[in-house]
N, C-alpha and C positions, 0 to 999 in steps of 0.2 A: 716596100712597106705599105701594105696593103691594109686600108681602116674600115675594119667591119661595121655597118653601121645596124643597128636595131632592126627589125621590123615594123616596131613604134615608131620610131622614126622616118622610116621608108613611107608610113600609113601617112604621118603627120605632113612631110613633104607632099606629099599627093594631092592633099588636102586641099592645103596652102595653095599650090598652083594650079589646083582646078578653081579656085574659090575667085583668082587674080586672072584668070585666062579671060584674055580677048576675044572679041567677035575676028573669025576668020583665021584664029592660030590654030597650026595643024598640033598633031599629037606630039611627032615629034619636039615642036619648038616648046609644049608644055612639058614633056620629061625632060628635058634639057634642063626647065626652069625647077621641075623638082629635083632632080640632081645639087644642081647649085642652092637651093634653098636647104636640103638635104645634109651638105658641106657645112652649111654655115650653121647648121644645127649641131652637128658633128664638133665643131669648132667649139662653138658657145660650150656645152657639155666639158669639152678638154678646160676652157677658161675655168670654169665654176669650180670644176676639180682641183686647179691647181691652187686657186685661191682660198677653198678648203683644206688643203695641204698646208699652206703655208700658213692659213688660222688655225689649225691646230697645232703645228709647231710654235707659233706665238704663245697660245695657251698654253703651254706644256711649258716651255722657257716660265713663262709667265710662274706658272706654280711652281717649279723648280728653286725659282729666286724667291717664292715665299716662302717655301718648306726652308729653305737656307738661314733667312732671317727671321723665323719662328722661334728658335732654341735663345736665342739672345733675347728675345721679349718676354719669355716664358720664365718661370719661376723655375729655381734651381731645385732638383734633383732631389737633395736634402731634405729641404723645406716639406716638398711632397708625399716622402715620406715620414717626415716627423708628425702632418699632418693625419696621414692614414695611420699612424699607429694610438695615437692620441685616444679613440673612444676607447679601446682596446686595455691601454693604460688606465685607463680610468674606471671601468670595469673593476679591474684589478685591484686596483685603489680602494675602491666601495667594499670588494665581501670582504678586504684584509680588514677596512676600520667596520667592519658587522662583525664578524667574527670578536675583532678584541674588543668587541663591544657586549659581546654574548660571554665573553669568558670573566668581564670584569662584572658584570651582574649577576 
């Protein structure tokens, strides 16, 4: 299982253990040290992800159990449609008493 790591990465390691290097440490013992700093960058990223992963499955649950208990707080069905039909009705209402109102004058 071989973990590819960025070039960003690879730069940022570099960095890091040029910026921490000692008087008298060879090159080697400073790639060694970005290697390892490298890893634990590697690492941190995997953490972040996972913990991202799992807030978003929270969230999702989360809305899930709201959409579930929406329909019971919510107003029934009926109602909402007796409500949309109402100007509609009323409308209708108005030109039938214009109308017997024009036929009786």
């Amino acid at each position: 299982m071989s973990n590819k790591v960025s070039d960003e990465t690879k730069e940022q390691a570099i960095k890091v253990a040029k910026g921490i290097q000692k008087k008298g440490q060879t090159k080697d013992q400073t790639k060694l040290i970005a290697q390892g700093i490298e890893k634990g960058i590697a690492e941190y990223k995997k953490q972040q992800s996972k913990k991202s992963r799992e807030r978003d499955k929270q969230r999702k649950k989360t809305m899930k159990t709201q959409q579930e208990l929406k329909p019971e707080l919510s107003q029934p069905k009926s109602v909402n449609n007796v409500v949309n039909l109402l100007p509609w009705g009323l409308l209708v209402f108005s030109w039938l008493g214009f109308i017997i109102y024009i036929n009786l004058v």
